[in-house]
TIVO-2410 file (N, C-alpha, C; in nm, 3 decimals):
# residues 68
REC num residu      c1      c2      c3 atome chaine
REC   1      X   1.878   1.682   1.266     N      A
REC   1      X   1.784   1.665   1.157    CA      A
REC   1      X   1.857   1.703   1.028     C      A
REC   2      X   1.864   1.620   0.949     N      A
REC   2      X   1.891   1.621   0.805    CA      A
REC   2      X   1.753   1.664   0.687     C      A
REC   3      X   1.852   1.672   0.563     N      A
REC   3      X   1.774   1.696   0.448    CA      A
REC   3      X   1.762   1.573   0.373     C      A
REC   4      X   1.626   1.539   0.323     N      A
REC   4      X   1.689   1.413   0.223    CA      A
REC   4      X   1.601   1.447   0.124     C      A
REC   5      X   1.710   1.385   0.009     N      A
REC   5      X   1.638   1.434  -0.096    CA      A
REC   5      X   1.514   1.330  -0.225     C      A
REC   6      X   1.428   1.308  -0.227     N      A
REC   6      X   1.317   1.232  -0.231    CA      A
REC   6      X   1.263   1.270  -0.402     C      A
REC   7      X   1.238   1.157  -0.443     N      A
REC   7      X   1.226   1.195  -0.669    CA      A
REC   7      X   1.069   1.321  -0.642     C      A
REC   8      X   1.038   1.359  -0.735     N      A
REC   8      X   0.917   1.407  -0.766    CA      A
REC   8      X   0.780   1.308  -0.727     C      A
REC   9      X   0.852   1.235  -0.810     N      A
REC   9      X   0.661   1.121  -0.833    CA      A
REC   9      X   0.691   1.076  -0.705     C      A
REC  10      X   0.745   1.017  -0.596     N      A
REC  10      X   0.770   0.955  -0.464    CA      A
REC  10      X   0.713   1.053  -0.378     C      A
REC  11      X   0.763   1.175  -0.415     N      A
REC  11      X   0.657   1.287  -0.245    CA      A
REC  11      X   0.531   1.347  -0.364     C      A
REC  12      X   0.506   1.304  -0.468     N      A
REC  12      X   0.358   1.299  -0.478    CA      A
REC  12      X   0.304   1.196  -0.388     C      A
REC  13      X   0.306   1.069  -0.429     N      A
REC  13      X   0.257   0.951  -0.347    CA      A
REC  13      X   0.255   0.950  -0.195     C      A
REC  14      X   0.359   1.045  -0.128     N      A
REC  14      X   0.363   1.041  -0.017    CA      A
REC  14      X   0.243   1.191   0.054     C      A
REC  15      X   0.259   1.219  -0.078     N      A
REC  15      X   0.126   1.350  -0.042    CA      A
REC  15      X   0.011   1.334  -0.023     C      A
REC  16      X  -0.018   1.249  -0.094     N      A
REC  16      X  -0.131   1.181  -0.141    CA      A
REC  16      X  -0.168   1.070  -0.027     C      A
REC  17      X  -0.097   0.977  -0.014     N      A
REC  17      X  -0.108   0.831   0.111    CA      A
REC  17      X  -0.140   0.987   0.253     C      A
REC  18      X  -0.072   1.055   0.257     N      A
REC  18      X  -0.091   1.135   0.381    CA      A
REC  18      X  -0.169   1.237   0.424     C      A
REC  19      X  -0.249   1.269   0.309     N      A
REC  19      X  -0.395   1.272   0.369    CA      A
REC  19      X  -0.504   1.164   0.342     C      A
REC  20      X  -0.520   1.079   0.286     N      A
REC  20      X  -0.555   0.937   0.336    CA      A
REC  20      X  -0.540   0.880   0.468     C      A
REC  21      X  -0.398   0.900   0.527     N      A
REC  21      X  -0.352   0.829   0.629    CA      A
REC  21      X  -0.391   0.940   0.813     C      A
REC  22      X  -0.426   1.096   0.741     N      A
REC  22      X  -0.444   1.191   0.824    CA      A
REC  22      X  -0.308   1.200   0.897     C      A
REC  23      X  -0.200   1.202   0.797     N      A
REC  23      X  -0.066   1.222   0.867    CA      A
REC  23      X  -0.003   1.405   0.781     C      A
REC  24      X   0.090   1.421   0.859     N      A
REC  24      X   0.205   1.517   0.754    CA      A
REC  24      X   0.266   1.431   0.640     C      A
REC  25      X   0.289   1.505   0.540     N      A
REC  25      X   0.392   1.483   0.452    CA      A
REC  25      X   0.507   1.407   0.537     C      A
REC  26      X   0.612   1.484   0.626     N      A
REC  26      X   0.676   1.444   0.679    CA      A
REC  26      X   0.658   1.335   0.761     C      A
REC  27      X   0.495   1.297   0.834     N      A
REC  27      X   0.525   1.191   0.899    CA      A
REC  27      X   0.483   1.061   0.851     C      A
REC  28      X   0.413   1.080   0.686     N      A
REC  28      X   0.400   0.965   0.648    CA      A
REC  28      X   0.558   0.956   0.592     C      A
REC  29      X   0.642   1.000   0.510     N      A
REC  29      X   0.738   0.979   0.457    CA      A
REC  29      X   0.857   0.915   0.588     C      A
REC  30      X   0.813   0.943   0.737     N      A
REC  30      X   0.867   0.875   0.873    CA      A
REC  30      X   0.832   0.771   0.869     C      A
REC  31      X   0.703   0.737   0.837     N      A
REC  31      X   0.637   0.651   0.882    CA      A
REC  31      X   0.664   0.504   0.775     C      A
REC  32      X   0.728   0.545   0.705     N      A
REC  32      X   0.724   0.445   0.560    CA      A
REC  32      X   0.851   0.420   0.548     C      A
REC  33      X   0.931   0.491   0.625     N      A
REC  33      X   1.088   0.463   0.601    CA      A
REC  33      X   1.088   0.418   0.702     C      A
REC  34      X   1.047   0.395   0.849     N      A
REC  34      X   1.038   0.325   0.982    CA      A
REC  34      X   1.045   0.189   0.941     C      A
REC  35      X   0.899   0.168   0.922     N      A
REC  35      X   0.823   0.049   0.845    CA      A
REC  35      X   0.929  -0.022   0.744     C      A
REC  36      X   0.957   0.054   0.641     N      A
REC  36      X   1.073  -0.023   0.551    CA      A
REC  36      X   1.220  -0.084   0.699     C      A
REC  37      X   1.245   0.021   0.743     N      A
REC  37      X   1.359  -0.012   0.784    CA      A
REC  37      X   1.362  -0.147   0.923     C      A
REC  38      X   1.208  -0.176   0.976     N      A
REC  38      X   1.183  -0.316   1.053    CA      A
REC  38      X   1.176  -0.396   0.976     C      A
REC  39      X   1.117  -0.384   0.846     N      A
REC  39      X   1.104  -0.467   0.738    CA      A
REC  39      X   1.237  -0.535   0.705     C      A
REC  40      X   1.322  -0.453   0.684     N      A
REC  40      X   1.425  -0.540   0.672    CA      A
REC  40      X   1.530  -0.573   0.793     C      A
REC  41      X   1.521  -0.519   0.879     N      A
REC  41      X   1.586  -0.592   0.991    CA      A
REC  41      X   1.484  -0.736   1.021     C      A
REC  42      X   1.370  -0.792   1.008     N      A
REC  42      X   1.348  -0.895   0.968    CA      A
REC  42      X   1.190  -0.888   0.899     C      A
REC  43      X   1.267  -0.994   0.810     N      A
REC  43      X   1.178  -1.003   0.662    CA      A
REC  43      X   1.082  -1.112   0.660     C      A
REC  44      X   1.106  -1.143   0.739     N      A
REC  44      X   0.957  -1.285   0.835    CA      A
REC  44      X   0.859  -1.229   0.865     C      A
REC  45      X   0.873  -1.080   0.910     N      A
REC  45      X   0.771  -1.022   0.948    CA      A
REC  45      X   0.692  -0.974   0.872     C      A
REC  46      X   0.537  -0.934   0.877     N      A
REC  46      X   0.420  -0.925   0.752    CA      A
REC  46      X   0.402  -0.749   0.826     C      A
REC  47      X   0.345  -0.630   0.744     N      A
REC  47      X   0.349  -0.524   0.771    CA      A
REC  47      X   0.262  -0.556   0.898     C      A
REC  48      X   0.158  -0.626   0.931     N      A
REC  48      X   0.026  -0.608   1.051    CA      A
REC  48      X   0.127  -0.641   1.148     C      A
REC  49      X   0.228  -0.723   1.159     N      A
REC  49      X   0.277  -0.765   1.229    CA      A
REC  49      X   0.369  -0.663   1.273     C      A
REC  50      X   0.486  -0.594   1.217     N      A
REC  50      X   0.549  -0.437   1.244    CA      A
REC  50      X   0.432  -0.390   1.345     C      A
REC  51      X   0.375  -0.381   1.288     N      A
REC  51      X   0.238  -0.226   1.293    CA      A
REC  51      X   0.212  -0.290   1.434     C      A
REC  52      X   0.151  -0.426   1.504     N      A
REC  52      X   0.123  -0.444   1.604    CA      A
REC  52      X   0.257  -0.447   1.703     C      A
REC  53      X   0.393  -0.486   1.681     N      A
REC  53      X   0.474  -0.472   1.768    CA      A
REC  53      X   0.507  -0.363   1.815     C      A
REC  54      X   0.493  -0.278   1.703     N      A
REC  54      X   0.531  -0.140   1.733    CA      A
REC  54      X   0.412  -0.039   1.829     C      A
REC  55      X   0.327  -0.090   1.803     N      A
REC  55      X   0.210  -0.039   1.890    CA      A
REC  55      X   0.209  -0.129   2.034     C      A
REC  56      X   0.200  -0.265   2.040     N      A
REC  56      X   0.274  -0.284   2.188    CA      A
REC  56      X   0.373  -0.241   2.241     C      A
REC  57      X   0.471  -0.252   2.152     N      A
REC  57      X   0.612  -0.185   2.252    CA      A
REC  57      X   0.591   0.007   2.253     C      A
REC  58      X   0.502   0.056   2.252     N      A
REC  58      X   0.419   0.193   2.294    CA      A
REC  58      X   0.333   0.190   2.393     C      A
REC  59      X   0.282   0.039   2.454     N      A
REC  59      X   0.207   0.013   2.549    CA      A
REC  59      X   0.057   0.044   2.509     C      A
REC  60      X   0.040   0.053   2.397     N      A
REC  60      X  -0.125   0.058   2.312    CA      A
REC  60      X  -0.229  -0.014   2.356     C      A
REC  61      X  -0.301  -0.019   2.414     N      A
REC  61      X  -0.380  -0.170   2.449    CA      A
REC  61      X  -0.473  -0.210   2.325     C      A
REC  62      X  -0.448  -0.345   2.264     N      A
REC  62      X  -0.506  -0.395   2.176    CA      A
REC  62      X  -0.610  -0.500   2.218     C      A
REC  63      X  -0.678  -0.518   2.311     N      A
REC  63      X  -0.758  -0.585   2.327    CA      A
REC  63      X  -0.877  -0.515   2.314     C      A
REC  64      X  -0.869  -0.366   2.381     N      A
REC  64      X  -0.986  -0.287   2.380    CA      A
REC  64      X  -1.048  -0.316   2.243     C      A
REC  65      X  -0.952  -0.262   2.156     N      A
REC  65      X  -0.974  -0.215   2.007    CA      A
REC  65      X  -1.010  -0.377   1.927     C      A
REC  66      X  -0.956  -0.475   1.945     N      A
REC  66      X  -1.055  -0.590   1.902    CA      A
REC  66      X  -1.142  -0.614   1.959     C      A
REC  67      X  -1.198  -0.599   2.076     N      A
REC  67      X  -1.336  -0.607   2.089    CA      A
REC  67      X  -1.450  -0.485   2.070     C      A
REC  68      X  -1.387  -0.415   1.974     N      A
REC  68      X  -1.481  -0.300   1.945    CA      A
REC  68      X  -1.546  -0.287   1.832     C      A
***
């Protein structure tokens, strides 16, 4: 585990999105650099689309949750 070092106004926003999101500081600021970093390994992809692969390849079941 490293240190990284992040501007002022950026871990406001990330303070802020993460109790919105009911995450840590730390795991929205994970969670957004994850996200960026599928994002650009491919850029075809739309964020719902990340967000659902990544939750199948966790074995999530998404059928429940659309029919709810």
């Amino acid at each position: 585990m490293g240190l990284v070092k992040i501007d002022d106004t950026l871990h406001e926003e990330i303070r802020r999105a993460s109790t919105v999101m009911c995450r840590s500081i730390n795991a929205q600021a994970e969670f957004w650099m994850k996200i960026g970093m599928l994002a650009e390994a491919d850029p075809t992809m739309t964020f719902h689309d990340i967000v659902k692969a990544q939750l199948e390849a966790a074995d999530v079941c998404l059928a429940s949750a659309a029919a709810a």
